[in-house]
N, C-alpha and C positions, 0 to 999 in steps of 0.2 A: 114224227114231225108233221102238223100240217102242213097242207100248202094254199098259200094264200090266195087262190085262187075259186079253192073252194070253203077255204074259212069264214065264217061267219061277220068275223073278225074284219074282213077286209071286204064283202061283198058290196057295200056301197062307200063310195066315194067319201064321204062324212067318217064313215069309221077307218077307213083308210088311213087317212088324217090323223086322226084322234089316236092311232096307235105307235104314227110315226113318231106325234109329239111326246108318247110315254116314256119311246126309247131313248128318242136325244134325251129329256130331262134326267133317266136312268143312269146315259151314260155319264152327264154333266156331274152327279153326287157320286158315281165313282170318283174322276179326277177329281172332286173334291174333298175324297175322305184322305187324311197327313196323318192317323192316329199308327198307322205302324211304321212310317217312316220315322218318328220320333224313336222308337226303339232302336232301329238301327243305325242312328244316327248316336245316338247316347254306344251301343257297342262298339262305333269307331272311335271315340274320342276316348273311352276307359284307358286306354295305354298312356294317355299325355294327361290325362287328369292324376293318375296315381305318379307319375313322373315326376309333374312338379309338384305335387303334397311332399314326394319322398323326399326332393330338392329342398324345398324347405323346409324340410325338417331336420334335414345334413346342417343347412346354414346355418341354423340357430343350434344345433349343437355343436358345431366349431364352433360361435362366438360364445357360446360359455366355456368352453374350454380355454378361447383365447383370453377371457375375461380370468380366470383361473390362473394361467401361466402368467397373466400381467403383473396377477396380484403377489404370487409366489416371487416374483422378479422382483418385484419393490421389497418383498420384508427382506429377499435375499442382499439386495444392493445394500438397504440400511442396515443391514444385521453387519456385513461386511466392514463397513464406514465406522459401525461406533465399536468394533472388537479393533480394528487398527487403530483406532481413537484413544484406547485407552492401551496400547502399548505393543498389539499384536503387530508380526511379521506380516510382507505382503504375503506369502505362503500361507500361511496358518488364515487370515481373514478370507484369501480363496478358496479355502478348505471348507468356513465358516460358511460362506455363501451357497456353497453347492449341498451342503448340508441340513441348510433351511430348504432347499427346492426339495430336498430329498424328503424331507417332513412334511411336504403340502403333494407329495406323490409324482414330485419329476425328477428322477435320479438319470444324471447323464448317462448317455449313450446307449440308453436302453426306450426302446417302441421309437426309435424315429425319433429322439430328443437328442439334440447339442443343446450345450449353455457353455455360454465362453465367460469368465470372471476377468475383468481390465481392469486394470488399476496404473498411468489413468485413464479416460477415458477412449474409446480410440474413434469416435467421431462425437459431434457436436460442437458446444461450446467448451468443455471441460478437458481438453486433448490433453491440454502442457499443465494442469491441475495435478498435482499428486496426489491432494487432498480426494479426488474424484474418482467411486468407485461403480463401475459400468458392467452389468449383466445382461447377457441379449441370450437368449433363448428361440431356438424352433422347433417345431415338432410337425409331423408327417402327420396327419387325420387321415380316418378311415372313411369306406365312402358305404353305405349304407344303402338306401332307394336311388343314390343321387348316381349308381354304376349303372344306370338304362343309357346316360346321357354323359359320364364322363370315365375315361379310361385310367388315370392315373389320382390318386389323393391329393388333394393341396396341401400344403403346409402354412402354419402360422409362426410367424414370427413376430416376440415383444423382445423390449427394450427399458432398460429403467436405472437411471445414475443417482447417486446419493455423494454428497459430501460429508469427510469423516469430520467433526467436531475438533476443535484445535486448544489449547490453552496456550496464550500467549504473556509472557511475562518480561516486563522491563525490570532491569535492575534499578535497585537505588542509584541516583546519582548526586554526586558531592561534588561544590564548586563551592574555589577556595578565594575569597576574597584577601590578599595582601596586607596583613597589619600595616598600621601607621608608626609603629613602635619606635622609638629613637633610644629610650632606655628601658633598660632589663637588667635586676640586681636577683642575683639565684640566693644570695642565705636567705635560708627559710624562715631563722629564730629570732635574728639581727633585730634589736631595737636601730630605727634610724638607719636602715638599710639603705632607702635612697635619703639622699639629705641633701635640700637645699636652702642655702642658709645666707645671712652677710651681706644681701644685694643680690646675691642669686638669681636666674631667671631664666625661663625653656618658656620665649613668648611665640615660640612657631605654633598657632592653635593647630596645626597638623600634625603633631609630635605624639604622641600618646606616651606616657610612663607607665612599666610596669614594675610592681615589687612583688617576689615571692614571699617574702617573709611571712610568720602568722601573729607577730608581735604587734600588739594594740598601738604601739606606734611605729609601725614598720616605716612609715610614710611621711619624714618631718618637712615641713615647709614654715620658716618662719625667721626671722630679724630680717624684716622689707623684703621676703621670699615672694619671688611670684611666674606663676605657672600658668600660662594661657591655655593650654592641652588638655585630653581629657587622661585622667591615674585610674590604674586599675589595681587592688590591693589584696592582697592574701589576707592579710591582718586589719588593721586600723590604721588612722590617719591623724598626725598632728597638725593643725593649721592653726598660725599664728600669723599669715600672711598674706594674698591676695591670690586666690584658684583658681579661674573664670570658667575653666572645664566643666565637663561632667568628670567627678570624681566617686567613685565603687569601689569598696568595701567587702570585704570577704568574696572575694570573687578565687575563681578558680587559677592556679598558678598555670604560668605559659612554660613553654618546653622550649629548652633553650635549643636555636635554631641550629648552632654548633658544637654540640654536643659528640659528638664526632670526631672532632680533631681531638689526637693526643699528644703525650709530650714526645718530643723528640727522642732518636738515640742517635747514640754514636755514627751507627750508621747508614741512618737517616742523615745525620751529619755532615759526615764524611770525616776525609783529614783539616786538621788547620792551615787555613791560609796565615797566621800568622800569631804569633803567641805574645808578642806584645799589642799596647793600647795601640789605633788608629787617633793616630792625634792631625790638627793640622802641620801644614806646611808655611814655607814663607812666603808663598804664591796666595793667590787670590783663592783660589778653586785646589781641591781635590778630589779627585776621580775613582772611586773602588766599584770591586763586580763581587758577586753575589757567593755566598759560603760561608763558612763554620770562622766566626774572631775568637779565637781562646783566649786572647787576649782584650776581649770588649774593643767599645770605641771611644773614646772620650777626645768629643772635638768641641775644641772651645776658640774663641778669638774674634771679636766684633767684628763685621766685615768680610767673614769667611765663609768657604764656601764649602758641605760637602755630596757631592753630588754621586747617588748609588743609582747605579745601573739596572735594567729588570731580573729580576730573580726572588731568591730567599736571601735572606741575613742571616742569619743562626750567631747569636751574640751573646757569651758569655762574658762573667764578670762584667764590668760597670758598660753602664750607654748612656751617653751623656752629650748633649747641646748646648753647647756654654753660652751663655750672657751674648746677645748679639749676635749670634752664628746663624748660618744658615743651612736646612738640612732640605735638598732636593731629591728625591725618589719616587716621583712620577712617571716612569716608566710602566709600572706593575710590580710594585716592592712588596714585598712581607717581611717584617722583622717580628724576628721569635726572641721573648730574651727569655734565655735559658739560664736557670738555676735560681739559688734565692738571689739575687740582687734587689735592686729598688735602682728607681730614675734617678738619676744624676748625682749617686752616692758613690762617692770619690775615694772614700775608705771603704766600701764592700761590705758595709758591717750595719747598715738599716739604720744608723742611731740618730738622723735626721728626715727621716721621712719626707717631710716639706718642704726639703729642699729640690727636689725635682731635676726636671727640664729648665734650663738657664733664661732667666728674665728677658723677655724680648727678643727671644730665640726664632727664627721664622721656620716650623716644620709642615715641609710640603711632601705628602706620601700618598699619592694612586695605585690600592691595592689590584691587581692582578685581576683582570674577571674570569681567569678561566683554572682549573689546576685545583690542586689539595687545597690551597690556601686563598679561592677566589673569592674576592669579596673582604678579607683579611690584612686592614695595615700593618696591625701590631696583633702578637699573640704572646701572654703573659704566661708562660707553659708550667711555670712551679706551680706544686701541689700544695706549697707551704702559704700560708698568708702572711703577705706582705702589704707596705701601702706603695703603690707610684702616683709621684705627684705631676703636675703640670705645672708649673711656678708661673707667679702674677706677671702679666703683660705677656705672654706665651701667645704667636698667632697661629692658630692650629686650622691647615689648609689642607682636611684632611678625609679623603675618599674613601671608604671603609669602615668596619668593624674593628673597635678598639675592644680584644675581647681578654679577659682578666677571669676566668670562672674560680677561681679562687682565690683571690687576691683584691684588693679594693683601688678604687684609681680616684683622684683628686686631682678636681681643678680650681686652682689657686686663683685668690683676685685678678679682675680683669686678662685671666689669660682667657683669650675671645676663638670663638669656632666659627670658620666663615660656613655663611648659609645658605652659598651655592652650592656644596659640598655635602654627599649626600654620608655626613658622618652617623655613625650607629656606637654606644656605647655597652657591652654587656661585661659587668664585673659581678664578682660576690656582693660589696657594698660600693657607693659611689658617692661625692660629694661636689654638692657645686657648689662654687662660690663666685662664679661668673658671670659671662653673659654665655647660657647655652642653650644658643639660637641654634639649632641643628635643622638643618632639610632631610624631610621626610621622601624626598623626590630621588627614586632610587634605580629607575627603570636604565636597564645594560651597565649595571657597573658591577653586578654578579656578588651583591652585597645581600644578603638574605632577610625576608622581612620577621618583623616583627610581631606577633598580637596575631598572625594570622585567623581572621575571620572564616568558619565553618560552615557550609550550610550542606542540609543531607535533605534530600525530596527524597522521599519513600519511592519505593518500585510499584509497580502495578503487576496484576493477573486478570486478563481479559481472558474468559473461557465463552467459547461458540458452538453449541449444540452440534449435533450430524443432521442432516436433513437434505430432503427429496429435493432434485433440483429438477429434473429433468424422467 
């Protein structure tokens, strides 16, 4: 080491100088060389630079895992939805569900995986949904570079509901409009089954006539016959008289509404109240209650009176309203005449037919609306055919089904049907020769309608796919 005292270097003042200035400038590009600081600066930071690369590289392999498990969860939910769709148990579609997870590589309970199958759902909107079938899945991830910086694995958990697809079916429904029916003749073959004839006339245009017959002239209207109503015919029609209706031709036969009722027995019956005729008294009025006349009734005598109480009649042998009399059975009456008789045939032996119910006879009878025979004034029970007449100027005030299904009923001139009264007639064959103005207006008198009108709307099947809702 010189010394600068005798160095060359420093001997004059100028180079003195000149050597001091070398070493500041030397030492100034020391502190300003940074090239190996940059090395050791890059060897602190290598720990947190591989740290978080490894981090993110953990992140994005959970989210494809969780992208995975989401997707598995959806075919699992809808796989579930449309196997209970078409018939499967809740059991068997949870079985279904865990079974598609199991084919996309998440079989429960195994590496950290739960899957729970709901059906319904047990949070969102779908809770009280039956139709709503809910898969939630998690799974425990491994930790990879991302263990420099976290001590336990996260977990993901998906979620994914599906509703199951439903078929919904309405039945057919049938809503029955009430015929307007006032007559109904059930032979099927009868020439002139309904016949109105003489003066005749059913001008209530709300009346409808129906005949079963399938005879070409099942249906006669004619000498000054006239029918404001619309006919409905099994057969054909004779018109010689004035129709205003709609009148139809080969139409399908109606079903007779009481069809049901049968004949009487014994003891259906009972015992006889009494085995002779019911005739009048020398009083004004007479008063009977209801049961088996083995003996008929034949009450006759202008001015008289006989007044039956509510029940049944069950009347054998003759039933007869003589000439003038008056029959009151307004209560809720049904008179059954039982056996072969005929109206107001006084020998028992049919061989006057038209002579009936007595001229000018006033018969007042409000059938029953409730019971076997609701809706039922007279029930003509023989299976034999016979004729019952109604004889001319007859004022029939009468609430009910006059039903005769084998036997034929006549109404003789001028015996007149009032037409507040919501009378119905149904025989084998029938003839009018009066005025039969009948009301079609039948509502609470438990009198059955007629023609009933049909109508069937088809059902429906609305079917609704399975699908993702949630």
């Amino acid at each position: 080491m010189s010394d600068y005292r005798t160095d060359a270097r420093f001997r004059t003042p100028n180079a003195r100088a000149l050597t001091v200035r070398r070493m500041v400038a030397g030492l100034a590009r020391l502190i300003a060389d940074k090239s190996g600081v940059t090395l050791a600066t890059m060897a602190m930071m290598m720990p947190l630079l591989i740290g978080f690369s490894g981090l993110a590289l953990d992140v994005g392999v959970w989210q494809v895992n969780k992208r995975n498990l989401q997707g598995a969860a959806d075919q699992a939910a809808f796989s579930a939805a449309i196997a209970y769709s078409k018939g499967a148990s809740v059991a068997a579609s949870q079985t279904q569900a865990k079974a598609v997870m199991a084919e996309h590589g998440f079989v429960d309970g195994t590496s950290g995986l739960s899957i729970t199958v709901s059906n319904p759902a047990s949070s969102g909107n779908y809770m009280t949904n039956t139709r709503a079938w809910e898969v939630t899945a998690t799974n425990a991830q491994s930790l990879y570079f991302s263990g420099i910086f976290m001590s336990s694995a996260p977990s993901v958990a998906v979620r994914s509901v599906a509703l199951s697809g439903s078929t919904v079916t309405t039945p057919p429904t049938t809503e029955t409009q009430p015929g307007k029916g006032c007559v109904l003749t059930l032979d099927t073959t009868a020439s002139y089954a309904t016949e109105i004839t003489n003066n005749g006339s059913s001008s209530n245009v709300n009346c409808e006539i129906y005949t079963n017959s399938n005879s070409n002239s099942a249906l006669g209207c004619y000498n000054n016959c006239t029918v404001r109503g619309d006919t409905f015919t099994v057969g054909g029609l004779f018109n010689n008289g004035t129709m205003t209706g709609i009148n139809k031709t080969r139409q399908t036969a109606i079903a007779d509404p009481y069809a049901s009722l049968s004949t009487p027995t014994a003891a259906t019956m009972g015992s006889c109240v009494t085995s002779t005729a019911i005739r009048s008294l020398t009083t004004a009025s007479r008063t009977i209650g209801p049961g088996r006349y083995c003996g008929g009734i034949n009450f006759t005598g202008s001015g008289k009176t006989l007044v039956m109480t509510a029940g049944t009649y069950y009347v054998e042998s003759i039933f007869n309203v003589g000439t003038g009399a008056t029959l009151n059975a307004t209560a809720g009456v049904t008179i059954v005449i039982v056996g072969n008789y005929c109206l107001g045939d006084t020998n028992n032996t049919c061989q006057h037919p038209d002579e009936g119910i007595g001229n000018v006879a006033n018969i007042n009878i409000t059938a029953p609306t409730t019971g076997t025979y609701a809706g039922v004034a007279m029930h003509f029970s023989s299976t034999t055919y016979r004729q019952h007449a109604f004889a001319n100027n007859a004022y029939l005030h009468i609430q009910g089904v006059l039903y005769a299904p084998k036997q034929k009923l006549a109404f003789n001139n001028n015996s007149t049907f009032d037409n507040t009264k919501c009378t119905k007639v149904i025989s084998a064959k029938v003839t009018i020769n009066n005025n039969g103005n009948m009301s079609a207006s039948c509502d609470g008198t438990g009198v059955k309608s007629i023609g009933d009108k049909v109508t069937v709307t088809p059902g429906t099947t609305t079917t609704t796919n399975s699908s993702m809702v949630e």
